[in-house]
C-alpha positions as CSV (number, residue, x, y, z in Angstrom):
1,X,156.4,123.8,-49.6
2,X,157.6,127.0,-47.8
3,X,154.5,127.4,-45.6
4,X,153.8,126.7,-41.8
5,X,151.0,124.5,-41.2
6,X,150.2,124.6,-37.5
7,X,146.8,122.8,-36.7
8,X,144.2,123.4,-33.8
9,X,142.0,120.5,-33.1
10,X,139.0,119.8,-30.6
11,X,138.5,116.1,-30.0
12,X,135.6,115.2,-27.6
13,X,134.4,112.5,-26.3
14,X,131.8,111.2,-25.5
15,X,130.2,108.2,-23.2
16,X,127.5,107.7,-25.6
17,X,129.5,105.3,-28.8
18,X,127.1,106.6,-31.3
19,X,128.8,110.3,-30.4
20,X,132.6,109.2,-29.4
21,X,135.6,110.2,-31.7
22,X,135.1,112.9,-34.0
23,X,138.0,115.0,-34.3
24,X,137.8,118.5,-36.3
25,X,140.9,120.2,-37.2
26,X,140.7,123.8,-36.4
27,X,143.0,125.8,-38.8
28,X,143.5,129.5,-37.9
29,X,143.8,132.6,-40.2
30,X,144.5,131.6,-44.0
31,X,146.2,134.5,-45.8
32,X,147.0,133.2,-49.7
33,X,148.6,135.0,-51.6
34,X,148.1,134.8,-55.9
35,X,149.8,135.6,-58.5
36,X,149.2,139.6,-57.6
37,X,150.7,138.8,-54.1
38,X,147.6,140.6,-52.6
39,X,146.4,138.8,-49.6
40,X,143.4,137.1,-50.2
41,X,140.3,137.7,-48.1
42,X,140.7,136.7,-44.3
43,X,138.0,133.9,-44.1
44,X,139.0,132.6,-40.0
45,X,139.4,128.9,-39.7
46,X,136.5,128.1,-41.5
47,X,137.0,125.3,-44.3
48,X,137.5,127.3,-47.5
49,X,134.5,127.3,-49.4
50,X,135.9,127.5,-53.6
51,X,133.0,128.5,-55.1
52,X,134.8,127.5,-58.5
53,X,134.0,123.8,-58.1
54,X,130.4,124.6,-58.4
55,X,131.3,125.2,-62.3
56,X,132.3,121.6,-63.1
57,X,129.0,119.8,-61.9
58,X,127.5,119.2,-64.9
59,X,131.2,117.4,-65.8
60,X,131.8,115.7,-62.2
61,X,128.1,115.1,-61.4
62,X,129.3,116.3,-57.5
63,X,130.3,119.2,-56.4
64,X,133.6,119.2,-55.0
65,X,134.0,115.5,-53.3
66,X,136.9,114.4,-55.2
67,X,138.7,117.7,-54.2
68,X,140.5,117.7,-50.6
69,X,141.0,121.7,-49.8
70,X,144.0,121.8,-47.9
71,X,144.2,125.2,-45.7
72,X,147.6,126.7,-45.1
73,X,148.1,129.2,-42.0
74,X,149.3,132.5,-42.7
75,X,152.9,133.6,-40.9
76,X,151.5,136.0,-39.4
77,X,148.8,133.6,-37.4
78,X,151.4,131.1,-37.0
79,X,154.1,133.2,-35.2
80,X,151.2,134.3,-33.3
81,X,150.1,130.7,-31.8
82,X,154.0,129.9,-31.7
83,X,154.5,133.2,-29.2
84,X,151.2,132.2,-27.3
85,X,152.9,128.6,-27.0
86,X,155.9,130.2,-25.7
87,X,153.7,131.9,-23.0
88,X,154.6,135.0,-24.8
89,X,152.1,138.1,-24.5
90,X,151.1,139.3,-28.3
91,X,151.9,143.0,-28.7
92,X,148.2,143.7,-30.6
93,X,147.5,147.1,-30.3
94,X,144.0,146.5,-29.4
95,X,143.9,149.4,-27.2
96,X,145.2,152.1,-28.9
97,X,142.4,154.8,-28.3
98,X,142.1,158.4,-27.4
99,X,141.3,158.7,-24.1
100,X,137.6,160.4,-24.9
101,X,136.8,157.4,-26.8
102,X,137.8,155.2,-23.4
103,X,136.1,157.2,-21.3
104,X,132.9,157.1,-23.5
105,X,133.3,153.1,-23.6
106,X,134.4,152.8,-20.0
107,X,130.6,155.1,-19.1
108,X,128.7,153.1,-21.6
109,X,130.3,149.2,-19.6
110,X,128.9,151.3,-16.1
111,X,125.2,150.6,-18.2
112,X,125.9,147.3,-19.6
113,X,123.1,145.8,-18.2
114,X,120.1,148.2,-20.0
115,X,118.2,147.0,-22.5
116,X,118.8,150.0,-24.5
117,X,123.0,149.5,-24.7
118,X,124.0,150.4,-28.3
119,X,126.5,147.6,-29.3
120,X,127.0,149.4,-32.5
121,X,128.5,152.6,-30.5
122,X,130.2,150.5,-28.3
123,X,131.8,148.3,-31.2
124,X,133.3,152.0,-32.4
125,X,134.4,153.6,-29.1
126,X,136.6,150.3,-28.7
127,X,137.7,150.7,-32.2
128,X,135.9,147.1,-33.5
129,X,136.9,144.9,-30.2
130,X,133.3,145.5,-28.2
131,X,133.7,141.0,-27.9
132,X,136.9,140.7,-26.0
133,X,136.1,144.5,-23.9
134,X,132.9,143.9,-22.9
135,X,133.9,139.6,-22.5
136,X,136.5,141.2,-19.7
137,X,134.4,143.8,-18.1
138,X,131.1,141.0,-17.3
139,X,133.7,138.5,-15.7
140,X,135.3,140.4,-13.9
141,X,131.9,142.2,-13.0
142,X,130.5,138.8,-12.6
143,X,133.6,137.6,-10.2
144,X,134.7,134.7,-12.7
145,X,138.3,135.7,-12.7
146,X,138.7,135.4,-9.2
147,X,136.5,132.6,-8.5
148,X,137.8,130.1,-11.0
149,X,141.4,131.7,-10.6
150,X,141.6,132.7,-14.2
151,X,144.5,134.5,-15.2
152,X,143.8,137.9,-17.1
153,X,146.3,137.7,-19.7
154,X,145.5,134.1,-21.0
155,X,141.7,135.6,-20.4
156,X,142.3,138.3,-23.1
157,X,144.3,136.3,-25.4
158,X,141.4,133.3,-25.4
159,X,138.7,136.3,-26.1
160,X,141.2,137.9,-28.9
161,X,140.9,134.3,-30.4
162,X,137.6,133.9,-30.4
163,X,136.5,137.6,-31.7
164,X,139.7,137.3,-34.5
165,X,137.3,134.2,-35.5
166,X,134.4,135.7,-36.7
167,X,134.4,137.1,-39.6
168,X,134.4,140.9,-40.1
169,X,132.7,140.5,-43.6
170,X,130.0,139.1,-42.6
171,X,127.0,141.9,-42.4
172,X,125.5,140.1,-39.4
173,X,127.1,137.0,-38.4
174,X,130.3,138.7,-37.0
175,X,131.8,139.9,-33.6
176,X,129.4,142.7,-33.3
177,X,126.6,139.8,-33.3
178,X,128.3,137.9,-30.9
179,X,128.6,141.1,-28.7
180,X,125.2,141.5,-29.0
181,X,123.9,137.9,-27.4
182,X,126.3,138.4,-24.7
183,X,125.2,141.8,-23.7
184,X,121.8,140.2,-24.1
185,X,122.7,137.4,-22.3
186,X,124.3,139.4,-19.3
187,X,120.4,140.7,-19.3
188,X,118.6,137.9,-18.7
189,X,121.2,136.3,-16.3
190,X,120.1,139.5,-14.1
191,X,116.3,138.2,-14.2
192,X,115.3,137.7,-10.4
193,X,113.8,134.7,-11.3
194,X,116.8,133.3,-12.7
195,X,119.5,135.1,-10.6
196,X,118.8,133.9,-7.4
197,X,120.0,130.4,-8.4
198,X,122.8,130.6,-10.8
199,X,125.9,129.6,-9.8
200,X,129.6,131.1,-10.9
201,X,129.6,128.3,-13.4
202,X,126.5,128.9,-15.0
203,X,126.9,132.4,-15.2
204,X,130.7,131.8,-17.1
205,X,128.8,128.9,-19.5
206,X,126.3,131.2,-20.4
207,X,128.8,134.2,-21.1
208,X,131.4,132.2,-23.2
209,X,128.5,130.3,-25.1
210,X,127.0,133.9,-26.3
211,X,130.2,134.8,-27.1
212,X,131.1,131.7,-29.3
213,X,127.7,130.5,-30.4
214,X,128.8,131.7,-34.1
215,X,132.3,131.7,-34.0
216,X,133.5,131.1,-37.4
217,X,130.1,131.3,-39.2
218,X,131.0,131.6,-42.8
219,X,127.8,133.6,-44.1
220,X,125.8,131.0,-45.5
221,X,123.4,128.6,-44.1
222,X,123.2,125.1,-43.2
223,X,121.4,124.0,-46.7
224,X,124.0,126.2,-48.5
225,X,126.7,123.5,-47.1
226,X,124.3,120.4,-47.5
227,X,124.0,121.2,-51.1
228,X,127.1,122.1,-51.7
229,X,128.5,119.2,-50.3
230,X,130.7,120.8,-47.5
231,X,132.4,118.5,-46.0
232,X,131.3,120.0,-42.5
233,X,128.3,118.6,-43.7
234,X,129.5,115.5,-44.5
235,X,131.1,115.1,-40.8
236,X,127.7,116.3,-39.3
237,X,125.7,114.1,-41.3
238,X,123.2,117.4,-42.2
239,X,122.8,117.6,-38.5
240,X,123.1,121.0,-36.9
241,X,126.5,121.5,-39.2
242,X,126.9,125.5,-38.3
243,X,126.6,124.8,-34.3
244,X,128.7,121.9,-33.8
245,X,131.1,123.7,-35.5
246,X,130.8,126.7,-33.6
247,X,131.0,124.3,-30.6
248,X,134.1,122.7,-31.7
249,X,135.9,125.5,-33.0
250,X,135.3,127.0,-29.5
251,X,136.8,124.1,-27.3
252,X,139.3,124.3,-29.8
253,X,140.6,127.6,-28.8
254,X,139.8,126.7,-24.7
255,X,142.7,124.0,-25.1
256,X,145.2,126.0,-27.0
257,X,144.6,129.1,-25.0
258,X,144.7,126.6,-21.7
259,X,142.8,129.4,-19.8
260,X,140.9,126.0,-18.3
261,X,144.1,124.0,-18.1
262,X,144.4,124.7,-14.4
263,X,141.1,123.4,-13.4
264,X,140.7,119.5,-12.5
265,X,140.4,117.3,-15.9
266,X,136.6,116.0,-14.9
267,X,135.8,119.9,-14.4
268,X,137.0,120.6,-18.1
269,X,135.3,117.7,-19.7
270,X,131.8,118.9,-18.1
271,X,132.4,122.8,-19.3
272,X,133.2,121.5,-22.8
273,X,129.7,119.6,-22.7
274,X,127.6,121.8,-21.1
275,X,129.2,124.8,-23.7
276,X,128.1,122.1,-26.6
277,X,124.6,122.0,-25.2
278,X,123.7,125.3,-25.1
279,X,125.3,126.4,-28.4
280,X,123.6,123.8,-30.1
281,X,120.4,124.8,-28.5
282,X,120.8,127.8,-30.6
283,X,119.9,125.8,-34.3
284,X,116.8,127.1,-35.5
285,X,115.9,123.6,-36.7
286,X,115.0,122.9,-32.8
287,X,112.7,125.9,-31.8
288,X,109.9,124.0,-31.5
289,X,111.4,120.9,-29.6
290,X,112.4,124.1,-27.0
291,X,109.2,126.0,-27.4
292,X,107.0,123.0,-26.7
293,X,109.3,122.0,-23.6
294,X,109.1,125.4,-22.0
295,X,105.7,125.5,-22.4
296,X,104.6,121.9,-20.4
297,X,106.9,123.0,-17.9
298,X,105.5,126.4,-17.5
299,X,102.3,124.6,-17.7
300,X,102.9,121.8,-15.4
301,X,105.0,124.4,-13.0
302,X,107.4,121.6,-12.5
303,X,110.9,123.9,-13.0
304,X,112.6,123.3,-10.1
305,X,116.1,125.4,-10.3
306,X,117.8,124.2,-7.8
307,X,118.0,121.8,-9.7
308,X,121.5,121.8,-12.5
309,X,119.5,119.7,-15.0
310,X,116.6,122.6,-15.1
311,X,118.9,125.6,-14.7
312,X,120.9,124.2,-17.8
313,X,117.7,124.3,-19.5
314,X,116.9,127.6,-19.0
315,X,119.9,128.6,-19.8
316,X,119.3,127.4,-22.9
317,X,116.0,129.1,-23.4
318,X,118.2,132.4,-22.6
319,X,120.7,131.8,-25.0
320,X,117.9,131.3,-27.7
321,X,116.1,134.4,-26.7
322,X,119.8,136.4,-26.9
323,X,120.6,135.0,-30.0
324,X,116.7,136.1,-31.9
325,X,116.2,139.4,-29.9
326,X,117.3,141.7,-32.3
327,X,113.5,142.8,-32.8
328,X,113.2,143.5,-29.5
329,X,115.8,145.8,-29.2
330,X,114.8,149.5,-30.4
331,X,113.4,150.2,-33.7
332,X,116.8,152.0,-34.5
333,X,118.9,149.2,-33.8
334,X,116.3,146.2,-34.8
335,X,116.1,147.7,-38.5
336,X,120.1,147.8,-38.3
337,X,120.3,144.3,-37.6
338,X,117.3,143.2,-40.2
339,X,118.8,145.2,-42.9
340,X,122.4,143.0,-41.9
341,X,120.7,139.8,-41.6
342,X,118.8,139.9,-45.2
343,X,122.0,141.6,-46.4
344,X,123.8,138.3,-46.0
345,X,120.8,136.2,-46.9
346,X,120.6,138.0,-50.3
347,X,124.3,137.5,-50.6
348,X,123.9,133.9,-50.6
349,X,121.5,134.0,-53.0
350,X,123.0,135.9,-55.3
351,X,125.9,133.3,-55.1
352,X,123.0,130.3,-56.0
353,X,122.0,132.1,-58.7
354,X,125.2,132.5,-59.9
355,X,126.2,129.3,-59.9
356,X,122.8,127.7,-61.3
357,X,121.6,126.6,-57.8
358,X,118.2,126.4,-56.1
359,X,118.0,129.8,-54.3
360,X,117.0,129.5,-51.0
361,X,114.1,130.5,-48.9
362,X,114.2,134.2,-47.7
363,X,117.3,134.8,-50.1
364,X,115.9,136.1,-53.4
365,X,116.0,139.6,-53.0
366,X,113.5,140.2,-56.1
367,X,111.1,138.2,-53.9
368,X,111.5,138.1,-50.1
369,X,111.4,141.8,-49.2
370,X,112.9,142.6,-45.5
371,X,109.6,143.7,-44.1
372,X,108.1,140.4,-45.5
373,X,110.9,138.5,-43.6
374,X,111.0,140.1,-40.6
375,X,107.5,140.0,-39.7
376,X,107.0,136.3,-41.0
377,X,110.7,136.0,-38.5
378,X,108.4,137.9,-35.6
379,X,105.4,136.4,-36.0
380,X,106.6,132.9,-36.1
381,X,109.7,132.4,-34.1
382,X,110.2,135.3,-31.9
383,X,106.6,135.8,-30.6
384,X,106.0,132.4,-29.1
385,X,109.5,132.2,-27.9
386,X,109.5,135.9,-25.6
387,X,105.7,135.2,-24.7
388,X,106.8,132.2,-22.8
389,X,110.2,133.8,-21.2
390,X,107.8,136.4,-20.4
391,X,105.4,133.7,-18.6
392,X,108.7,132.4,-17.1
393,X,110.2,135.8,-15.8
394,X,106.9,136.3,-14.1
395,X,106.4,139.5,-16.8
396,X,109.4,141.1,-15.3
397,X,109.9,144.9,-16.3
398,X,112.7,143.7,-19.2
399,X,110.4,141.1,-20.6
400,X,107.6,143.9,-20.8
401,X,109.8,146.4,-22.0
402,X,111.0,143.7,-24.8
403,X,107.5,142.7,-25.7
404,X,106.6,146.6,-26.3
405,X,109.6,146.7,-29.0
406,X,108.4,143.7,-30.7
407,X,105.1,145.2,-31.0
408,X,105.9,148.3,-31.7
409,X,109.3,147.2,-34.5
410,X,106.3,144.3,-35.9
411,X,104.0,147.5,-37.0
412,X,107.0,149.3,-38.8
413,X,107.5,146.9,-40.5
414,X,104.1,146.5,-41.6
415,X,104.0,150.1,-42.7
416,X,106.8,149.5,-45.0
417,X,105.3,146.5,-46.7
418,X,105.4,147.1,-50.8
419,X,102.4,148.6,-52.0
420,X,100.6,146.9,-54.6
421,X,99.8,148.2,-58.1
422,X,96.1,149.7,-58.7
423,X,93.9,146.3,-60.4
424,X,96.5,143.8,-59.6
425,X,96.4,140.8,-56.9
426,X,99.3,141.5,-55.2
427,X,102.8,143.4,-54.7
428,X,105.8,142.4,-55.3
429,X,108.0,141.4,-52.2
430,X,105.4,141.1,-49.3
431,X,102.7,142.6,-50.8
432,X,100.0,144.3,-48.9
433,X,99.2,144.2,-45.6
434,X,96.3,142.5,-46.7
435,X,98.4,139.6,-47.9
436,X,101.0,139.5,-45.5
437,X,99.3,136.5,-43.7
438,X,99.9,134.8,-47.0
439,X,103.6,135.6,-47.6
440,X,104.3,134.4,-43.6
441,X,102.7,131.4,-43.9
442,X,105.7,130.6,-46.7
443,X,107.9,131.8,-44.1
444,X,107.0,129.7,-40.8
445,X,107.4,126.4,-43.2
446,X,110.8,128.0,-44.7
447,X,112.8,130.2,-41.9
448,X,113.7,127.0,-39.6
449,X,115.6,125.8,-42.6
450,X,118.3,127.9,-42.4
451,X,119.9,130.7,-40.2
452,X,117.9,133.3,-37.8
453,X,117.3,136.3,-39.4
């Protein structure tokens, strides 16, 4: 066949047996071309997902198991990992701006660390590269290049990587996302609480897991894959499929960039854990194992961060609040990113209902209105979760100011419930105020099953 097949993998392991030797191969860009010769969609490394198998399970009785999809890399990402290989620098114009759009993006990085930082704005000023920008300004901000000795080039091309492996059609689960948690993430690491004891390292884990928590998310949730029978899913065994393969795909790219290759092999081994740790933190399945930890400590007062084991576990807490504070962000933005996040979900259940399967939860959009969702989303998940960061923080100005917007984004959303008809019992979406107790009762039992909204 007259194609280059050049494959990434990530193999970690582990001392635990039950864990050790699970190797994921981590393909890069997959450009096919049909019968047209139009390039098909850009879909990163994640496994293609052919939707057309799901037509033959009433003939195969399984959908897709007896099929191996076998991904092919695109010349132009191949010549690209073969010139990184070569230590060559890639000539991406990522750059290319007028000088009043730099200056705007360089003004907005001076205020990176408000609460109020428009990532959309920023995402346009650095015309769609607000990951690997703002990624370069917090480490060098943060001293990381010069404390771990990182060279700046390998640096960029690592972040280019990563950012080129989310996946720009995606209305929420894409580099602007990722972007978001960081700056988030930058945030919280500024908490006086939380400051006074992190070291270099657990100021770069926290960074590069924001940054990579969803690398390579392909738009549809973990039930989407069970029942399809992805063979992600298959690998995972159901468990946490979408965050150990974020995880994975991430050390993936560490190796083949080698930006860690310099640092001792024991060193390494520790980052790659500690980066699996937090990102799978992140599965929404797990909120209350977190929520109900955070609490007895808070309760107990027992946190002691001097202490790596605690610190790591707060830095998990942070990474969970960066990765669900969307409705604590201003109304203008929240609604931006609720309107992106039930965009996708109804996207996903348009494709079940296409192909004759179970929709799932929060992903009919004849049913689950986006007011419905967001406040079941708010007053089940991202409530307790902020209360107790708040308790934590010692109700720090940020954890006030972020409380505020949840109240406040929680009430407009309220006031844009569907109205119910005159005489009948109820609305259609989220019906009534009145009844919107009822509809987010459906939703605490239901949103953990699948991805944040």
């Amino acid at each position: 066949m007259a194609f280059f097949l050049f494959q990434r993998c990530g193999e970690i392991l582990f001392e635990n047996p039950d864990q050790n030797v699970k190797c994921v191969c981590m393909l890069g860009d997959v450009r096919l071309r049909g019968q047209t010769g139009v390039p098909a969609e850009r879909r990163g490394s994640y496994p293609f997902i052919d939707f057309r198998l799901l037509n033959n399970t009433t003939h195969s009785g399984e959908i897709g198991t007896k099929k191996k999809v076998k991904r092919l890399l695109s010349f132009q990402r191949y010549f690209h990992a073969s010139r990184l290989l070569r230590g060559i620098i890639p000539q991406a114009p990522l750059h290319l701006l007028d000088e009043d759009y730099l200056g705007q993006a360089r003004h907005m990085l001076s205020k990176v660390g408000m609460w109020d930082f428009d990532i959309f704005l920023f995402d346009r000023l650095t015309n769609g590269n607000s990951l690997v920008t703002l990624l370069c300004h917090l480490f060098n901000t943060h001293g990381l290049i010069h404390h771990f000795k990182l060279d700046m080039v390998t640096l960029h091309r690592f972040l280019v990587m990563v950012q080129e492996d989310y996946h720009s059609q995606n209305p929420y689960h894409n580099a602007v996302h990722a972007a978001d948690v960081t700056q988030a993430m930058h945030c919280y690491l500024k908490e006086p609480k939380l400051a006074s004891f992190l070291t270099p390292l657990d100021i770069m884990l926290g960074l590069l897991a924001a940054a990579a928590h969803d690398v390579d998310h392909p738009g549809v949730n973990q039930p989407f894959l069970i029942k399809t029978n992805h063979h992600l899913a298959n690998l995972y065994q159901n468990m946490s499929v979408l965050e150990n393969h974020h995880w994975r795909s991430t050390i993936g790219m560490l190796r083949e960039s080698r930006l860690l290759a310099h640092l001792p092999k024991e060193m390494t081994q520790d980052i790659e854990q500690q980066l699996g740790s937090l990102i799978l933190a992140t599965d929404i399945n797990r909120q209350n194992e977190f929520l109900t930890r955070l609490r007895t400590h808070l309760h107990d007062k027992d946190l002691r961060l001097e202490d790596g084991h605690d610190r790591h576990f707060m830095l998990q807490i942070a990474l969970k609040c960066a990765d669900i504070c969307n409705p604590c962000r201003v109304w203008e933005m929240s609604k931006q990113w609720s309107e992106r996040v039930c965009e996708e979900f109804y996207r996903q259940g348009d494709l079940e209902q296409k192909f004759e399967l179970e929709i799932s939860p929060l992903c009919n959009q004849q049913k689950d209105s986006i007011p419905s969702i967001q406040i079941g989303f708010m007053t089940y998940i991202v409530e307790p979760l902020f209360q107790e960061w708040a308790r934590f923080t010692g109700h720090s100005a940020l954890s006030e100011n972020m409380l505020g917007h949840l109240a406040h984004n929680k009430a407009q959303w309220k006031s844009l419930l569907p109205k119910p008809h005159r005489g009948s019992g109820g609305g259609g979406g989220g019906g009534s105020p009145d009844l919107a107790g009822q509809g987010t009762e459906k939703e605490e039992q239901t949103v953990t099953t699948g991805d944040t909204p």
